[in-house]
C-alpha positions in Angstrom: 120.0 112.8 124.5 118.6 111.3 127.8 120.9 108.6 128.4 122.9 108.7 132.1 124.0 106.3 134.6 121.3 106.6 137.0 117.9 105.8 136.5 114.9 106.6 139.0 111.1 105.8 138.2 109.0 108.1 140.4 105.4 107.6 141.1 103.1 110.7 140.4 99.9 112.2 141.0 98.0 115.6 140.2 97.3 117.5 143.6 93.9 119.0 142.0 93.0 115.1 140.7 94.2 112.4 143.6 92.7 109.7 140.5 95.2 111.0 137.8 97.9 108.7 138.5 101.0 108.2 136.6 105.2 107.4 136.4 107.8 108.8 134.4 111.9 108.1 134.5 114.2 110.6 135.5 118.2 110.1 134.7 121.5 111.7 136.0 124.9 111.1 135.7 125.9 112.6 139.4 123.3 110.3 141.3 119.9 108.9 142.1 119.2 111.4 144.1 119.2 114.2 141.4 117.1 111.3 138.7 114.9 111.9 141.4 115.0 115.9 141.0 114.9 115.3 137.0 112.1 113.0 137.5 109.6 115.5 139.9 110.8 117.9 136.4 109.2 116.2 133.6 106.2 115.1 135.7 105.9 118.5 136.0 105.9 119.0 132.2 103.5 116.0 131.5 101.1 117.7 134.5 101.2 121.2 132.7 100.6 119.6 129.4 97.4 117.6 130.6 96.4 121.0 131.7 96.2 122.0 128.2 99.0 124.7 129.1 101.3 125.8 126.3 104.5 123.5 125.8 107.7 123.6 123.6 107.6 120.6 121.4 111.1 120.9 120.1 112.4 120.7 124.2 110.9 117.0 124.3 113.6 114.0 124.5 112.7 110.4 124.7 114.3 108.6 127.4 117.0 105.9 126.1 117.0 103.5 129.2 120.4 101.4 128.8 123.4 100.6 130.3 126.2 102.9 129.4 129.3 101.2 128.1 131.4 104.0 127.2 131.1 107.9 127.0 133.4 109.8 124.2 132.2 112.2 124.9 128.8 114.5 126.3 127.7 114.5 122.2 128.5 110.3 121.3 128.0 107.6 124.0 128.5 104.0 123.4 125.1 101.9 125.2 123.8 98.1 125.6 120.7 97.8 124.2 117.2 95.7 125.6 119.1 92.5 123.4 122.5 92.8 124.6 124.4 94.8 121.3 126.3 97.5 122.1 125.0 101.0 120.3 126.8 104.2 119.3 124.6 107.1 119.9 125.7 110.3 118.9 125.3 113.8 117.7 128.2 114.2 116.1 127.5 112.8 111.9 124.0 112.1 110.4 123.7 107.8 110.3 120.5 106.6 108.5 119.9 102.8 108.2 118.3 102.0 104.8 117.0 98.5 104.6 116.5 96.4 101.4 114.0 97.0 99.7 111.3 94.4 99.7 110.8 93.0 96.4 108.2 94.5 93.7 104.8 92.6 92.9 105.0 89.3 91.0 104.0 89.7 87.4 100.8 88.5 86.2 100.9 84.6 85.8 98.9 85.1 82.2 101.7 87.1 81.2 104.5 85.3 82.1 102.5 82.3 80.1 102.5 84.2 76.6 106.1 85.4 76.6 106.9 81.8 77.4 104.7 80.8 74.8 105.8 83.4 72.1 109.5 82.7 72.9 109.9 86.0 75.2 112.2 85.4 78.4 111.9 87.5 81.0 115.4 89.6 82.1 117.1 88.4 85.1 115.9 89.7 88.3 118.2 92.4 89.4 119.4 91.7 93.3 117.0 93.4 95.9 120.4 95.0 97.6 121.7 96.3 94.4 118.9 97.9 93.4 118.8 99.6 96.9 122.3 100.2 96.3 121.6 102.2 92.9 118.7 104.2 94.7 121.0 105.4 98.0 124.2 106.2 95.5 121.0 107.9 93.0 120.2 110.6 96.0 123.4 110.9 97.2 124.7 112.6 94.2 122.2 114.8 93.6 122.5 116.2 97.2 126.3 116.2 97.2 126.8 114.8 100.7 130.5 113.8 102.0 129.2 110.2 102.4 130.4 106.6 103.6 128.1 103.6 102.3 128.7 100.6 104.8 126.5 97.4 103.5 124.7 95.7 106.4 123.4 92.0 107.1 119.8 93.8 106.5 120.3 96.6 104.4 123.1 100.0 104.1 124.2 102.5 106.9 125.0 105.8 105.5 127.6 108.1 107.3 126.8 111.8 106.7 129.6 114.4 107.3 127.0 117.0 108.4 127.6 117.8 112.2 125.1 120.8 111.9 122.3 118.5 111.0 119.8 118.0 113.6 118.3 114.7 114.6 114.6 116.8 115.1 115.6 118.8 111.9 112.8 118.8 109.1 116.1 118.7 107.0 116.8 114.9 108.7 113.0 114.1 107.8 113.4 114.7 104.1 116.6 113.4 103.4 115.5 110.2 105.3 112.9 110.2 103.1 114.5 110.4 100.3 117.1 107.8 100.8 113.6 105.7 101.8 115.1 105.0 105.6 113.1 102.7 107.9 111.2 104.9 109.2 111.1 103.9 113.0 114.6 103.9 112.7 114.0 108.2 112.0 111.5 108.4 114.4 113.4 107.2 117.1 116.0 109.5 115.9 113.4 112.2 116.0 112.2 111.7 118.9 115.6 110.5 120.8 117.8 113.3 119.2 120.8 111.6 118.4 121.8 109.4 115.3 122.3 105.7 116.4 124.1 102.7 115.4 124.3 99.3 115.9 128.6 98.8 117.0 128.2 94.6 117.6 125.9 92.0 116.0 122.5 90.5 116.4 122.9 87.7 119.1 120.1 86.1 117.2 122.5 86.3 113.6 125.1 84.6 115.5 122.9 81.6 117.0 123.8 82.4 120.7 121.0 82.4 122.9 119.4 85.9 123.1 119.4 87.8 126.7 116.2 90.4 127.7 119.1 93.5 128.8 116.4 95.6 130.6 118.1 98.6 132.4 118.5 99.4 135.3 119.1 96.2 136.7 119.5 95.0 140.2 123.3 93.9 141.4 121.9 90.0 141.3 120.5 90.6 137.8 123.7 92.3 136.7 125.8 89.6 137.8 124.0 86.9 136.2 123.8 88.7 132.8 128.1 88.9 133.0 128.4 85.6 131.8 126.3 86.2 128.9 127.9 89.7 127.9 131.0 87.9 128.1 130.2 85.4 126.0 128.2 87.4 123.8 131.2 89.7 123.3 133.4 86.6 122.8 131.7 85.4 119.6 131.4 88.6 118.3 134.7 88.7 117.3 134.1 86.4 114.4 131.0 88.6 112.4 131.0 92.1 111.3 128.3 94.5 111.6 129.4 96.2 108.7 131.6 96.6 105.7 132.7 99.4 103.2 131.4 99.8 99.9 131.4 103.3 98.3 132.5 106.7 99.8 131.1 110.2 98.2 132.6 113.8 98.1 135.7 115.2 100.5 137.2 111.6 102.8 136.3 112.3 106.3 138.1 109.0 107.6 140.5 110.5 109.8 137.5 111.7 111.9 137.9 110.3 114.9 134.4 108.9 115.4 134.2 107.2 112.0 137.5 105.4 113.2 136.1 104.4 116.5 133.0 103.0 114.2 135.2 101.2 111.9 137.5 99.9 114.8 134.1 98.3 116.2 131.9 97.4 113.4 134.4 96.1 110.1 136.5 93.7 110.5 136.0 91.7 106.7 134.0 88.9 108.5 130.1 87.2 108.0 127.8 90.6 108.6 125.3 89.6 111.2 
């Protein structure tokens, strides 16, 4: 993961190509000085690969720009993201976000006229989220996964008890697949390598007035986005982001990060 408390953009050029301008981030958690250092690195890398010279794919981390609220620890670090929420991003369990599925295509209007006219009713639709539902719960015991199913405003979250499962892993890909993830959601995964989840609700879902929380941010910026944080924070209390529904396999509650996630994101009120 390339998440840290300092954050420096440096300004690049190739010395064999004075046209072939370019920036990229660099982050530390000691000081701007060595985001500098990690920043001259990668423009390095992204010089060499331009080049055409050989590179390690699998090395490549996607910079997560955002405030950091709180760090568990150097695998799981709580962030604010670019609307405010605060996000768990971790290493530690496999989370997939699975969103409803969008509903099939509308039968034939003819049809629908002669099973009318011959007395034929159509069944009652089944609910979009339960037929999700059946689907996640369908792959889940084939696979045999020690599992937690949370229902979201949008969709599920599913909490995988399988620390040696790599974000990058072709092994994410396919299970992702199968559970039919959104797949930006295990892209950025991919491409981030860690597993993240939202901790506190949509500001939009709560009907507060949304905030642009671009990181870094100068002191006078900070200062004026306190008063929103705080409020946001304050009317958080009343939604969930989350709830229980169904757990799979051995009960890996008392882990402590699925009791930090629970402590944050179910609390039995309106999901948002």
């Amino acid at each position: 993961m390339r998440i840290g408390k300092y954050w420096i953009r440096g300004e690049f050029s190739d010395p064999n190509n004075n046209q072939l301008r370019f920036s990229c981030w660099g982050v530390s958690d000691i000081c701007e000085e060595d985001a500098l250092r990690d920043a001259r690195e990668r423009a390095d890398k992204i010089l060499r690969k331009i080049r055409g010279e050989p590179q390690n794919i699998d090395t490549y981390k996607a910079d997560i720009i955002e405030e950091v609220v709180e760090k568990i620890s150097a695998r799981t670090i709580v962030t604010r993201n670019r609307y405010g929420a605060r996000v768990l991003n971790t290493q530690e369990l496999t989370i997939i976000d699975v969103d409803t599925f969008p509903p099939g295509i509308p039968q034939d209007p003819i049809v629908r006229f002669f099973k009318k006219l011959f007395g034929k009713k159509d069944p009652a639709p089944i609910p979009l989220k339960q037929v999700t539902l059946a689907h996640i719960e369908s792959v889940l015991e084939k696979e045999h996964f020690d599992a937690r199913i949370y229902e979201t405003a949008a969709g599920f979250r599913i909490i995988l008890n399988t620390r040696e499962l790599s974000p990058s892993s072709r092994e994410f890909r396919m299970i992702s697949s199968r559970l039919r993830a959104d797949r930006r959601y295990t892209e950025l995964c991919v491409r981030q390598h860690c597993f993240r989840a939202r901790l506190s609700p949509k500001p939009y879902r709560m009907k507060i007035t949304t905030c642009r929380y671009a990181w870094p941010q100068t002191e006078e910026i900070y200062r004026e986005n306190r008063g929103w944080v705080e409020n946001y924070e304050l009317r958080s209390r009343d939604f969930s982001v989350c709830k229980l529904v169904k757990t799979y396999g051995n009960d890996f509650s008392v882990h402590p990060l699925i009791r930090f996630h629970d402590a944050q994101t179910v609390s039995g009120k309106k999901l948002a």
